[in-house]
Each structure stands twice: as C-alpha cells, then as structure tokens.
PDB file of N, CA, C and O in Angstrom:
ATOM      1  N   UNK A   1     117.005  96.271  80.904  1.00  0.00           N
ATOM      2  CA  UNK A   1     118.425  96.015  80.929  1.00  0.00           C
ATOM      3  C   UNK A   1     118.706  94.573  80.532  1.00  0.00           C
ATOM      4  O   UNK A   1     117.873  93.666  80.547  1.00  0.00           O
ATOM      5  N   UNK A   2     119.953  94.477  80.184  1.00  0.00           N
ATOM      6  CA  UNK A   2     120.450  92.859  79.818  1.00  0.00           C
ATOM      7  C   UNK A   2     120.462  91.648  81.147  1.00  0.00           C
ATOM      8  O   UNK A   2     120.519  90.456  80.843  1.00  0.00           O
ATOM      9  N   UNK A   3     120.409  92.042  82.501  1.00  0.00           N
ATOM     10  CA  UNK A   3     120.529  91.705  83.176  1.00  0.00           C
ATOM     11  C   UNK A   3     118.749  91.118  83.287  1.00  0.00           C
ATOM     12  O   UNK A   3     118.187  90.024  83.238  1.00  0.00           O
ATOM     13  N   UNK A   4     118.521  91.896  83.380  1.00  0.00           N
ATOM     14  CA  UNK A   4     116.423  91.623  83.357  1.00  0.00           C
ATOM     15  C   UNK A   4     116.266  90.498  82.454  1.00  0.00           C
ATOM     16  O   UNK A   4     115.832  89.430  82.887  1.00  0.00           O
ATOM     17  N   UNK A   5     116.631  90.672  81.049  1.00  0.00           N
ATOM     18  CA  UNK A   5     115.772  90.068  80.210  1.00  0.00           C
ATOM     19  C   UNK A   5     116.946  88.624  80.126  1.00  0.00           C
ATOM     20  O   UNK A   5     116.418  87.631  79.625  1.00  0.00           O
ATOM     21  N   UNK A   6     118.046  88.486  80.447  1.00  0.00           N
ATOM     22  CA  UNK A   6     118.509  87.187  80.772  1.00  0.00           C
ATOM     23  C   UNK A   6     117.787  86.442  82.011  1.00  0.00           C
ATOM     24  O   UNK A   6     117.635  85.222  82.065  1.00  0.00           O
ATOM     25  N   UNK A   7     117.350  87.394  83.036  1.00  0.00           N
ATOM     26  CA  UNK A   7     116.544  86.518  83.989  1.00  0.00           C
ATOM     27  C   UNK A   7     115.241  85.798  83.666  1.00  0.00           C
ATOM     28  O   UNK A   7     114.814  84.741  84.132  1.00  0.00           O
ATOM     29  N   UNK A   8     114.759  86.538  82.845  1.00  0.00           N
ATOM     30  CA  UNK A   8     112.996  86.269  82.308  1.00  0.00           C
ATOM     31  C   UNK A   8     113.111  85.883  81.134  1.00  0.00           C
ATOM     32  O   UNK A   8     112.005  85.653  80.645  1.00  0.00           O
ATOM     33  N   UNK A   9     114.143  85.663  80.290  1.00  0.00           N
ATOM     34  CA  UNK A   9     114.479  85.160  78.800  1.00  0.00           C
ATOM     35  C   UNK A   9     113.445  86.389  77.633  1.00  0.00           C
ATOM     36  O   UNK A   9     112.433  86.006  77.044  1.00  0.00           O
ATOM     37  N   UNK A  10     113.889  87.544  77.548  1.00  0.00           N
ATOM     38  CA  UNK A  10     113.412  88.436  76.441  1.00  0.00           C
ATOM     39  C   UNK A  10     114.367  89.138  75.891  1.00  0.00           C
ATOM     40  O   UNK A  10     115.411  89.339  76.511  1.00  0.00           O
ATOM     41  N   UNK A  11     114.188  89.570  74.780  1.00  0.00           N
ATOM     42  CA  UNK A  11     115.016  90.450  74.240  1.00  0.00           C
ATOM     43  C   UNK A  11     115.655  88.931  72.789  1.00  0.00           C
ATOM     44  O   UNK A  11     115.086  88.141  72.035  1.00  0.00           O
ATOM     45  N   UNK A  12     117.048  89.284  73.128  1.00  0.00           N
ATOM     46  CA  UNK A  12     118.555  88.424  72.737  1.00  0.00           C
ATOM     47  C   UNK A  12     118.154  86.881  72.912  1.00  0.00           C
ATOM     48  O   UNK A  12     118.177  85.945  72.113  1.00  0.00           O
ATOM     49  N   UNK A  13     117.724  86.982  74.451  1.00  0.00           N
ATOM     50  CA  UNK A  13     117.714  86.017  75.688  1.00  0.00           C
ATOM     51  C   UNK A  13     116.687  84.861  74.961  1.00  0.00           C
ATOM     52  O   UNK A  13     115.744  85.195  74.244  1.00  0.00           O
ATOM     53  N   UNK A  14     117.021  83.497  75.258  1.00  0.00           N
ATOM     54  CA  UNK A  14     115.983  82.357  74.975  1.00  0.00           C
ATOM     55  C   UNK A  14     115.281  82.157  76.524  1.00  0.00           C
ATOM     56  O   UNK A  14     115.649  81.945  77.679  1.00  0.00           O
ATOM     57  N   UNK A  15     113.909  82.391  75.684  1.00  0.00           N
ATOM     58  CA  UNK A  15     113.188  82.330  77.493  1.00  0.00           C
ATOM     59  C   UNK A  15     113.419  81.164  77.818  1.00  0.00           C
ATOM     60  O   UNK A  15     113.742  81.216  79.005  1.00  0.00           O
ATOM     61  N   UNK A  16     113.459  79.699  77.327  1.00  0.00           N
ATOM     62  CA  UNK A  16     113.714  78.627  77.448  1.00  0.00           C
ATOM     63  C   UNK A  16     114.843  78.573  78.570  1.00  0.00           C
ATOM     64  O   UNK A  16     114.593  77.912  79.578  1.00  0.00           O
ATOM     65  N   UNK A  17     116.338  79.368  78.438  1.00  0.00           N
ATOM     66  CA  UNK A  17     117.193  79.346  79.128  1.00  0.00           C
ATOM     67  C   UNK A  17     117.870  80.448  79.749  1.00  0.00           C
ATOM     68  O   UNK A  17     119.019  80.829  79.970  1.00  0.00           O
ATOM     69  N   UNK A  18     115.879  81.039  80.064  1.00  0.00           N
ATOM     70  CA  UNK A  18     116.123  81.788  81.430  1.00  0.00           C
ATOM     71  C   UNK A  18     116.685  81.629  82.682  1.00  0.00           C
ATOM     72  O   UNK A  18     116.013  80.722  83.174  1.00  0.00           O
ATOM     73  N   UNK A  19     117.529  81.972  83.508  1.00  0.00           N
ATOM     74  CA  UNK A  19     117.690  81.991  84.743  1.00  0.00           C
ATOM     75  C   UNK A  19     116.497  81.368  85.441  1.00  0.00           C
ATOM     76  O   UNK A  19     116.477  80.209  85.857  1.00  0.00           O
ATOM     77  N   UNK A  20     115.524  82.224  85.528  1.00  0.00           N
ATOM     78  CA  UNK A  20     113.695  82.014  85.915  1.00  0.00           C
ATOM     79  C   UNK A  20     113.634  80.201  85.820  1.00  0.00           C
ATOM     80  O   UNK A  20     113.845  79.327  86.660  1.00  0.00           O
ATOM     81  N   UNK A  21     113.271  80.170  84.485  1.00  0.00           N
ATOM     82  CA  UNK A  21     112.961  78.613  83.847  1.00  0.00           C
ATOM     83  C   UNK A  21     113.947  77.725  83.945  1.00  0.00           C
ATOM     84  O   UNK A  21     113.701  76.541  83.712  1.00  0.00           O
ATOM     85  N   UNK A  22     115.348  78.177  84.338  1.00  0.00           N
ATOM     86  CA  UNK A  22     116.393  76.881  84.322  1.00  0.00           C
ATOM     87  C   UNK A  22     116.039  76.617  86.104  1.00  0.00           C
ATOM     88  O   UNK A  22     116.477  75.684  86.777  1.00  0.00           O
ATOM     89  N   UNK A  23     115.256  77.579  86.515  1.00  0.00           N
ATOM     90  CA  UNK A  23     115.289  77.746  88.378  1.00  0.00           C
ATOM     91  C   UNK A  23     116.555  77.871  89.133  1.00  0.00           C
ATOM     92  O   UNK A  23     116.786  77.093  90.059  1.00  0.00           O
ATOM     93  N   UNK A  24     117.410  78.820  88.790  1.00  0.00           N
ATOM     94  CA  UNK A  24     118.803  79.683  88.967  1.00  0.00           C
ATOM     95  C   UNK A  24     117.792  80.954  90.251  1.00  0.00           C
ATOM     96  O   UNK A  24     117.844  81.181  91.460  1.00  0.00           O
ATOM     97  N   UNK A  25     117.345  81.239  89.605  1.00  0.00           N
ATOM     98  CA  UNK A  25     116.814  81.894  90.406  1.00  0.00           C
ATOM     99  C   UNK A  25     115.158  82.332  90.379  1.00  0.00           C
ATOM    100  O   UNK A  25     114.534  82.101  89.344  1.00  0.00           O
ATOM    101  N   UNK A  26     114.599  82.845  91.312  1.00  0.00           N
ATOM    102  CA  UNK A  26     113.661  82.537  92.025  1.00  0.00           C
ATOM    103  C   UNK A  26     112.440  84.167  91.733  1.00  0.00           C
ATOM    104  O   UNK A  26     113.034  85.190  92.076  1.00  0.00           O
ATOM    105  N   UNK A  27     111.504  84.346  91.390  1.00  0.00           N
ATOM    106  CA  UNK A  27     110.288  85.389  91.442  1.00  0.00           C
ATOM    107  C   UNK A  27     109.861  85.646  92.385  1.00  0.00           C
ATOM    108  O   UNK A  27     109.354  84.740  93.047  1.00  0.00           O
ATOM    109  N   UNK A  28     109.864  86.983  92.882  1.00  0.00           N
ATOM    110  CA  UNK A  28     109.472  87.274  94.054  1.00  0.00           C
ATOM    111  C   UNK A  28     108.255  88.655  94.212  1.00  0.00           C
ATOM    112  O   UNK A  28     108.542  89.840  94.042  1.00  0.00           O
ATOM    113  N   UNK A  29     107.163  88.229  94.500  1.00  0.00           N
ATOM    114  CA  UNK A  29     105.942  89.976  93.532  1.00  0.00           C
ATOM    115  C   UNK A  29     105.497  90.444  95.366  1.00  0.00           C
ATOM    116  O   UNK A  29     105.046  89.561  96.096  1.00  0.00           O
ATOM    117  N   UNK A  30     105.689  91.803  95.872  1.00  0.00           N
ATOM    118  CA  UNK A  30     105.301  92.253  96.737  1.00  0.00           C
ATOM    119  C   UNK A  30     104.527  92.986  96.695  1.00  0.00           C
ATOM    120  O   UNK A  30     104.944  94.126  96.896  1.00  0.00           O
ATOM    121  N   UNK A  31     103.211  92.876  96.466  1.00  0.00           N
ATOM    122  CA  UNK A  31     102.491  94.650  95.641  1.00  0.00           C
ATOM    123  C   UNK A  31     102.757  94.851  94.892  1.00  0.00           C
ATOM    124  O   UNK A  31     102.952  93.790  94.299  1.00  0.00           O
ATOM    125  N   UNK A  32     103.083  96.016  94.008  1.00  0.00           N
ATOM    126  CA  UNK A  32     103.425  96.418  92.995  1.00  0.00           C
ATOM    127  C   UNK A  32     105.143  95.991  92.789  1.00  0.00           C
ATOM    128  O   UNK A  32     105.712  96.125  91.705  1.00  0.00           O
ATOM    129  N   UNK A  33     105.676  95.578  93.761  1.00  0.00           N
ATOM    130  CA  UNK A  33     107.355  95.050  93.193  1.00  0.00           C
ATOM    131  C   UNK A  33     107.680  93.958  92.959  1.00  0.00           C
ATOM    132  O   UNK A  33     107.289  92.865  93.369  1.00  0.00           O
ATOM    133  N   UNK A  34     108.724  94.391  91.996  1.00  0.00           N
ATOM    134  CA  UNK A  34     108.831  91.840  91.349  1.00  0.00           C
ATOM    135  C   UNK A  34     110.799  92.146  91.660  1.00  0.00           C
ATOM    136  O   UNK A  34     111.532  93.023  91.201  1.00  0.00           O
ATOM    137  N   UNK A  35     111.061  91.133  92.494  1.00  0.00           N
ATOM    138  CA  UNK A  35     112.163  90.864  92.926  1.00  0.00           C
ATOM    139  C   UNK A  35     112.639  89.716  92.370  1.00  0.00           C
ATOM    140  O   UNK A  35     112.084  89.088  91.468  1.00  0.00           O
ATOM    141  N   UNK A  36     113.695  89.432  92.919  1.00  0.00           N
ATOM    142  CA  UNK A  36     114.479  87.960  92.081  1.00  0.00           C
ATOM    143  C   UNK A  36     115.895  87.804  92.903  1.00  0.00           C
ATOM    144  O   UNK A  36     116.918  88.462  93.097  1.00  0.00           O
ATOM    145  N   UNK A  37     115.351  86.579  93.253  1.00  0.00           N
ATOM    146  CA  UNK A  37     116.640  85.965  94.244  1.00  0.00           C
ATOM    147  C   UNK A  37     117.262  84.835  93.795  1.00  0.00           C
ATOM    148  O   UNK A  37     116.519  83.954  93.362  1.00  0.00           O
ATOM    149  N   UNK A  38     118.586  84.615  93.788  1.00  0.00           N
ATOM    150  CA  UNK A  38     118.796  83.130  93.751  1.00  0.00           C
ATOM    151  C   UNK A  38     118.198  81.960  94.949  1.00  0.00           C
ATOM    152  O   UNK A  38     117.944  81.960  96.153  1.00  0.00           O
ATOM    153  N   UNK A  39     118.150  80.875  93.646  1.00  0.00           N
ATOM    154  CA  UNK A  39     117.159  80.116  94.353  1.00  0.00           C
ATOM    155  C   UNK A  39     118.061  78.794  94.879  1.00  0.00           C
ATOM    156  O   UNK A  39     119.161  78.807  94.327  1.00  0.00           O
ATOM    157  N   UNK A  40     117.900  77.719  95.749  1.00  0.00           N
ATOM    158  CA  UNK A  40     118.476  76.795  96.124  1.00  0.00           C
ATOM    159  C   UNK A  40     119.052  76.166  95.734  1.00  0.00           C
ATOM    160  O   UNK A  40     119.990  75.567  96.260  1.00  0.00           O
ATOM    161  N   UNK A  41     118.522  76.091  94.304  1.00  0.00           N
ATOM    162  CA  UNK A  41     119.516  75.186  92.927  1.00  0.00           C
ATOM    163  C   UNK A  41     120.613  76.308  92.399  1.00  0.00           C
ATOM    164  O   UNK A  41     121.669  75.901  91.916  1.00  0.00           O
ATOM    165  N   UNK A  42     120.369  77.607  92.488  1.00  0.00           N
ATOM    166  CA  UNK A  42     121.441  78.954  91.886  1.00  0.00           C
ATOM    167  C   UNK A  42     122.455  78.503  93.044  1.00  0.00           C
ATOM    168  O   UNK A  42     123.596  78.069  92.886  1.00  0.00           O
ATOM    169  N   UNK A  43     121.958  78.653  93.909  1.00  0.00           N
ATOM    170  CA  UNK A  43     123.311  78.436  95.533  1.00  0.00           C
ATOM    171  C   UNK A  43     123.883  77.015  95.301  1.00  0.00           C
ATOM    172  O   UNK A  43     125.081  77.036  95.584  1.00  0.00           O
ATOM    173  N   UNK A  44     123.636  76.264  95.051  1.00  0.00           N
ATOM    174  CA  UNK A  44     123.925  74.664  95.007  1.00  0.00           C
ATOM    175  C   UNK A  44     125.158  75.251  93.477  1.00  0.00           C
ATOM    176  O   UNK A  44     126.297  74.795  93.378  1.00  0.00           O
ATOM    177  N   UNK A  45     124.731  76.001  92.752  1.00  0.00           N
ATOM    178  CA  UNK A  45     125.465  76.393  91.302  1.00  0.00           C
ATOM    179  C   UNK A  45     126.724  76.728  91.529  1.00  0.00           C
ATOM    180  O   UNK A  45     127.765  76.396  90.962  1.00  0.00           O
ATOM    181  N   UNK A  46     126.476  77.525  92.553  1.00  0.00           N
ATOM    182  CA  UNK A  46     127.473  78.974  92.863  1.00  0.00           C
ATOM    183  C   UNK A  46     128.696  78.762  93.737  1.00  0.00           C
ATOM    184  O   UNK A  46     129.741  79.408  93.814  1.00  0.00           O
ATOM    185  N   UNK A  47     128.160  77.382  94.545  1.00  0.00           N
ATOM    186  CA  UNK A  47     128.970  77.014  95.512  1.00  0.00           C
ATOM    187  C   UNK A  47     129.860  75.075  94.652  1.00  0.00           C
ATOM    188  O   UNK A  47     130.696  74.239  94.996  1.00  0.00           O
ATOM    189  N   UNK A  48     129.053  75.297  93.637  1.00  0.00           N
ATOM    190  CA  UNK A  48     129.931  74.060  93.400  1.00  0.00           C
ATOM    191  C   UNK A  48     131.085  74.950  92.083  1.00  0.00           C
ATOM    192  O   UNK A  48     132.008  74.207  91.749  1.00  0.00           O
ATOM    193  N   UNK A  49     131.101  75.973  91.566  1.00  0.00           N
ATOM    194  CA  UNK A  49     131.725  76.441  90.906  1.00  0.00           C
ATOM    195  C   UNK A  49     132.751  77.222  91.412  1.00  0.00           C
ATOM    196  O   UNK A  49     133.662  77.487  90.627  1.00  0.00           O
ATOM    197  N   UNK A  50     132.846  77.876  93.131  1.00  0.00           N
ATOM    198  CA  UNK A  50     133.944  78.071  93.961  1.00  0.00           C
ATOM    199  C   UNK A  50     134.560  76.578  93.861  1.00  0.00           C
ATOM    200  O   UNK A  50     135.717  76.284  93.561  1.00  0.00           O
ATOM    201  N   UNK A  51     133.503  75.720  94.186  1.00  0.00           N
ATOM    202  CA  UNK A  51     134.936  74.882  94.924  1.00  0.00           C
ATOM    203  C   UNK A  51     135.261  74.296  93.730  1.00  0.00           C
ATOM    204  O   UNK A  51     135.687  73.159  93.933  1.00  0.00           O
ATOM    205  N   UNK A  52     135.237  74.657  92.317  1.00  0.00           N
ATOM    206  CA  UNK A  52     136.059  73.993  91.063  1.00  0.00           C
ATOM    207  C   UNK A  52     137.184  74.766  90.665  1.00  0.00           C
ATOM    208  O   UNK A  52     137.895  74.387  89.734  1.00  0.00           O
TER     209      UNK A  52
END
C-alpha cells in the first residue's frame, strides 16, 4: 500500500525521505510481525502542528 512504502521509502517514495529515515516514526519486529509507531520526534511533529 501507499501508506507502507511512504513509511520505508519504496515504490514513488524517496527512501531518503522516509518517515523510517526522517525518524517520524519508529520499527517495531515481534516474531514474524513488523509494526510502526510514531516516534518521539513524530509526537514532538504532531503536537507542534496542532498548536500552529
């Protein structure tokens, strides 16, 4: 999906200005599952763009 490959930079996407690689958000591998959270700098993002 477009959503995936903007996180991991494939496809369209410049991996360079992945989500992943800008550290927006965060890799997460449990066993066989790979998750993805926003990461401290995504929240620091998210919350300075409410309060603009």
């Amino acid at each position: 999906t477009n959503i995936l490959k903007g996180l991991i930079g494939t496809g369209r996407f410049d991996a360079a200005n992945s989500l992943l690689k800008q550290g927006v958000v965060e890799k997460i591998e449990r066993g066989d599952e790979t998750y993805y959270r926003l990461s401290e700098r995504g929240k620091l993002l998210v919350e300075g763009m409410q309060e603009a």
